[in-house]
N, C-alpha and C positions, 0 to 999 in steps of 0.2 A: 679365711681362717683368722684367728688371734692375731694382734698387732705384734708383730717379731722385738720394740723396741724395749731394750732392760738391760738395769745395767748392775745389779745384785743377782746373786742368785736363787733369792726367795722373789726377784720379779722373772727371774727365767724359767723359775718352779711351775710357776702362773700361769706363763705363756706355755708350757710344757699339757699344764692339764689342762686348759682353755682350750687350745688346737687338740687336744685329744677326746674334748668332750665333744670339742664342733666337727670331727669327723665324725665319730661313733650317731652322732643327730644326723648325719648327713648319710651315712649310710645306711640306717633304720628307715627314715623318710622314705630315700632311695628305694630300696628293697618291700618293704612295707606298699608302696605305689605303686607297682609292677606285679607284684603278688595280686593284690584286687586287680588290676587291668587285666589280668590273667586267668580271674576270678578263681583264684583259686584261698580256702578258707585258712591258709596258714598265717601265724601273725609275730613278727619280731618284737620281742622286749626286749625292756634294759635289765639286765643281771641285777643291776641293784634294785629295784623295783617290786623283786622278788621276797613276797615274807618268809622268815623264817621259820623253820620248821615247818612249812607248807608242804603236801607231797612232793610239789616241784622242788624244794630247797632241800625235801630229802633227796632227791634222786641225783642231784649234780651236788650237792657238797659230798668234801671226800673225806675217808677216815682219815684218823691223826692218834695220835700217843701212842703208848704200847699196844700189841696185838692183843684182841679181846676188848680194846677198849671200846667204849660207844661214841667217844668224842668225836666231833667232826667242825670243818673250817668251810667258810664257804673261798673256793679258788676267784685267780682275777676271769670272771665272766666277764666280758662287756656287755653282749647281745646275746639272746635265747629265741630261737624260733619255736613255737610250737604250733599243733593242732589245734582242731576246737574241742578237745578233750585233754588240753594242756600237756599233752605229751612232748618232751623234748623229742625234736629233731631233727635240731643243729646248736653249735653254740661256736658266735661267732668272735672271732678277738679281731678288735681294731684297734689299730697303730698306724701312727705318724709317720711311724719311722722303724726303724731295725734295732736301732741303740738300745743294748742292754736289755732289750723287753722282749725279745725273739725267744731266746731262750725258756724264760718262763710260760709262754702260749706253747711250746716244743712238752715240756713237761705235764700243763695242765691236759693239753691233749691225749698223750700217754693212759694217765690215771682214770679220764675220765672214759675214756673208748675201752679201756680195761673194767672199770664200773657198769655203763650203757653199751653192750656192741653193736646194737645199729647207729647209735650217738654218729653224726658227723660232728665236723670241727674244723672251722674256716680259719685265715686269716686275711682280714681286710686292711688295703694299704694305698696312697697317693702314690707310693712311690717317689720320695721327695730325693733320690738319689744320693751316690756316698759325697760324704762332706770332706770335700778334698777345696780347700781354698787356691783357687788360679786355674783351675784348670777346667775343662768342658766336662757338663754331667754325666755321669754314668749312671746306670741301673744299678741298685740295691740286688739285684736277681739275677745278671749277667744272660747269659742266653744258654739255648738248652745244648749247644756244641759249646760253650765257655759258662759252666752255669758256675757261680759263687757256692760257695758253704750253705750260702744260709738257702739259695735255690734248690741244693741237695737233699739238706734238711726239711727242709717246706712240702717235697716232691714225696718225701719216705713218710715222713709223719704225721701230715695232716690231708684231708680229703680235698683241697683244693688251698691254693692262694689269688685272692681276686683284686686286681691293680684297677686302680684310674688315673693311668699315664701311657697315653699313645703311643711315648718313647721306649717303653717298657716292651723287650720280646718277648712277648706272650707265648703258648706252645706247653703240652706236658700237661701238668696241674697247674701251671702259671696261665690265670684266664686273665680275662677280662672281667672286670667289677659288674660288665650286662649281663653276664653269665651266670649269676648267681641265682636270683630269681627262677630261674628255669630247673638250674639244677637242684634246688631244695625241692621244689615239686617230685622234681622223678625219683629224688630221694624218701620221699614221704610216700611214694604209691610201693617202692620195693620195704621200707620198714617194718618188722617184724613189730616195730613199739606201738605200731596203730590197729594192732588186728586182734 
């Protein structure tokens, strides 16, 4: 990941989207290579990559202004899986971390599973545990007999959360980051958006 050293916070901003770009690559890569081993024809993009006003920009941008209005905004997508008929059939959020960005994948998932009902909607995460200076790591996720907020939250509102951290108790909708690949498949054979 990004070199952690800064000492502005327009060099922490840096490091903030650099480690955020180089996970979201890392786990496109990841997923994307596992998917063909898999052979199976689905394929992750990057959200921003996506033209606008294309069918697909229609279907995940969400309404905005007053009711009746046509405006629309495109939300933080990071990742978009589709078919080979560009159907969305997941759309994944990666993060570094919990900080402050939790909540807004909490909401975009809302909207957007209320827009597309077969839509799933991930979050992917290192799991870089809470930033508690001195003391031994903990999970961001707690365990599913001590789960944290944001475990409660992840568990109720979104279709899975996928970690790449060993230390991390897995269990619930808390998987493992292997488990991703496999489950967008069986999600794509049950989708009503591919038939």
């Amino acid at each position: 990941m990004a070199d952690k050293n800064y000492q502005t916070i327009d060099q922490r901003q840096s490091y903030v989207q650099k480690s955020g770009e180089e996970w979201e690559n890392k786990v496109m890569g990841f997923v994307n290579k596992r998917l063909k081993d898999l052979e199976s024809n689905l394929l992750v993009i990057k959200g921003n990559s996506i033209q606008k006003n294309s069918p697909l920009w229609e279907k995940l941008s969400i309404p905005v202004g007053n009711p009746g209005s046509e405006q629309k905004i495109w939300g933080d997508i990071d990742l978009v899986v589709i078919d080979e008929g560009k159907n969305p059939i997941a759309v994944i959020s990666c993060k570094t971390s919990l900080h402050g960005r939790f909540s807004e994948t909490l909401f975009y998932a809302v909207v957007l599973k209320e827009l597309i009902t077969d839509l799933k909607v991930v979050f992917t995460t290192p799991d870089k545990g809470r930033q508690q200076k001195g003391s031994i790591w903990q999970s961001e996720w707690g365990s599913e007999d001590k789960p944290t907020k944001d475990r409660l939250l992840g568990s109720h509102y979104l279709d899975g959360v996928y970690i790449l951290n060993e230390d991390t108790k897995l269990g619930g909708m808390i998987k493992s980051l292997d488990d991703l690949p496999k489950d967008l498949i069986e999600w794509q054979k049950k989708s009503k958006l591919v038939k």
